[in-house]
N, C-alpha and C positions, 0 to 999 in steps of 0.2 A: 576482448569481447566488445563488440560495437553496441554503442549503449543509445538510446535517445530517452530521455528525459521529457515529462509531460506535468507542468508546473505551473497551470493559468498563473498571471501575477495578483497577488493579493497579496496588501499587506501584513495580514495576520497571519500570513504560513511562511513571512519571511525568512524564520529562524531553521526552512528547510534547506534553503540554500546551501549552505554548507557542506550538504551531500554531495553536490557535482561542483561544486567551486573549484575552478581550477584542471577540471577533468579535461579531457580533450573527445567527451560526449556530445552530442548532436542537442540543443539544448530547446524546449519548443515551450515559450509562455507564453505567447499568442492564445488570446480567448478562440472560444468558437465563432465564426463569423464568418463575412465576406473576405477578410482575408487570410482566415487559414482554412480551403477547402477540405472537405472530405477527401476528397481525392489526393492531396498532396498529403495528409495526414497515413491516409492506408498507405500509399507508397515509402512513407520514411520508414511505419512498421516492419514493410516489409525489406527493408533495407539494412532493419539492424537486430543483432540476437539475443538482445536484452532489451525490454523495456521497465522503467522508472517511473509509476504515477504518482502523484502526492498532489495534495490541497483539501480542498473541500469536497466532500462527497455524501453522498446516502447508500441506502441496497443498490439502487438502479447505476450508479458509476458515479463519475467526476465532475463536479460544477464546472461549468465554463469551459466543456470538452469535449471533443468526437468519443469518447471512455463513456459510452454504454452499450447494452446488450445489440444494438447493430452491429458492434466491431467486435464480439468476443471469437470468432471464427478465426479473426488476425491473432488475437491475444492468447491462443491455444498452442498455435506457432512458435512463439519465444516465451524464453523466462521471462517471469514477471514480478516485480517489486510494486506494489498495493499500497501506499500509505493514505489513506483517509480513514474517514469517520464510518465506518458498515463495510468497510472494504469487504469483511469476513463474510458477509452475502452476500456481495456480487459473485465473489470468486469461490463459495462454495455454492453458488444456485448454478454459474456456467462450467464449473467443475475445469479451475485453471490451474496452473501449478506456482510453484514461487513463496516468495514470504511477503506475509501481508498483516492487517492491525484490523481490530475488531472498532468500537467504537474507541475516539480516542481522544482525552481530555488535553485542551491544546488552548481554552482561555479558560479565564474565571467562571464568564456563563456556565460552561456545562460542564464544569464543575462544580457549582450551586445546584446546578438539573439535577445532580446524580446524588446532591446532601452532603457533598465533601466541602467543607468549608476552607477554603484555599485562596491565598492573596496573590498577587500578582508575581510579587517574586519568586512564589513556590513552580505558578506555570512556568514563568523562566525559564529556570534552573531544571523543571521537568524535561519541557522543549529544546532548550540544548542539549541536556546530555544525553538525550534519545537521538539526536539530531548528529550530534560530534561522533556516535559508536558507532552508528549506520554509516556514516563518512569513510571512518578508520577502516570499518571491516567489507563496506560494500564490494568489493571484488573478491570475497569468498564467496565458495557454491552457499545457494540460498538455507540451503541447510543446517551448514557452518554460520551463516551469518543470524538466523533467526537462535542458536544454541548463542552465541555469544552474547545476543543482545539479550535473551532471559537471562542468563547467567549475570551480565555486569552492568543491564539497565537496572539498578536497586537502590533503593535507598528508604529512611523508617516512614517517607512523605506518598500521604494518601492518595496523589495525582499517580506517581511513578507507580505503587501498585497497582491502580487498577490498569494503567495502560498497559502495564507487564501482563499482567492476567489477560489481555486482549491483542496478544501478538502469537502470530502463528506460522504454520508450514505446510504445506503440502505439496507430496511429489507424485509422480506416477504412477509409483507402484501403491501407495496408499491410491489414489482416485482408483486403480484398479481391482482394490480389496472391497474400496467402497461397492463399486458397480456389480463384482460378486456376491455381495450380501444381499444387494438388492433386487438383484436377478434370484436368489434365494427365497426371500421373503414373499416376492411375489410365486413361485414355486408352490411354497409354503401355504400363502393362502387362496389358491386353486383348488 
């Protein structure tokens, strides 16, 4: 599967690396700017059948990225792997498919935000071993990889659950149970 990777560089989301290390993926940290055009950005999309976001994000997409609602028309296209902080609104407000992370505790800060009282070494050890399973398993269907990662990202530490509690899935055939319900409901209240 031809992969391209979308991974502004920051140093706080270094420990995502580990995902395509070593891959022979198309690999893109370049911020947004003058030197990575839109245009060369929509062409690599449409160039490869997977894409890989991760970094910093909110609802509207990814810090320091062409990964907002301009580009979701490409992102509907190919599988998608979502890793930031709200990923789980972008991709359930432009209704994308792939495995993806709701908010997601990745320093101390916002794990203080959320009243999880957590040291440093705890995010660590969180952020690796989230980091190391999605490596090992990332070329299973999204499916498989989002079951393995609930299954074996665990541990009694209050960062690993709630980010467990904020990993998710969806495929086509749910997006189109969704759009039935909702074509339903509006029905409904007519």
């Amino acid at each position: 599967m031809k992969t391209l990777v979308i991974h502004p560089e920051d140093k706080s989301t270094d420990f995502l690396d580990v995902i395509y290390k070593g891959k022979d993926w198309t690999i893109e940290t370049r911020h947004k700017g003058p030197d990575y055009s839109k245009k060369e950005f929509i062409q690599q999309v449409k160039d490869h059948d997977r894409i890989i976001i991760m970094g910093h994000g909110y609802p509207g997409g990814l810090f320091m990225s062409h990964i907002n609602p301009e580009v979701v028309y490409l992102l509907r296209e190919i599988e998608c792997i979502c890793i930031w902080c709200n990923a789980d609104q972008f991709v359930n407000k432009y209704k994308l498919t792939g495995f993806y992370t709701g908010m997601f505790i990745s320093e101390v800060g916002e794990a203080n935000y959320f009243n999880i009282n957590a040291s440093q070494e705890q995010v660590d050890i969180s952020n690796n071993m989230f980091s190391e399973l999605v490596a090992q398993y990332v070329d299973e269907p999204s499916a498989t990889l989002h079951q393995i990662i609930k299954d074996r990202y665990y541990t009694t530490c209050p960062i690993v659950k709630f980010n467990n509690d904020r990993l998710y899935y969806q495929d086509e055939e749910s997006l189109l149970a969704q759009r039935d319900l909702e074509e339903e409901l509006k029905t409904y209240k007519s």
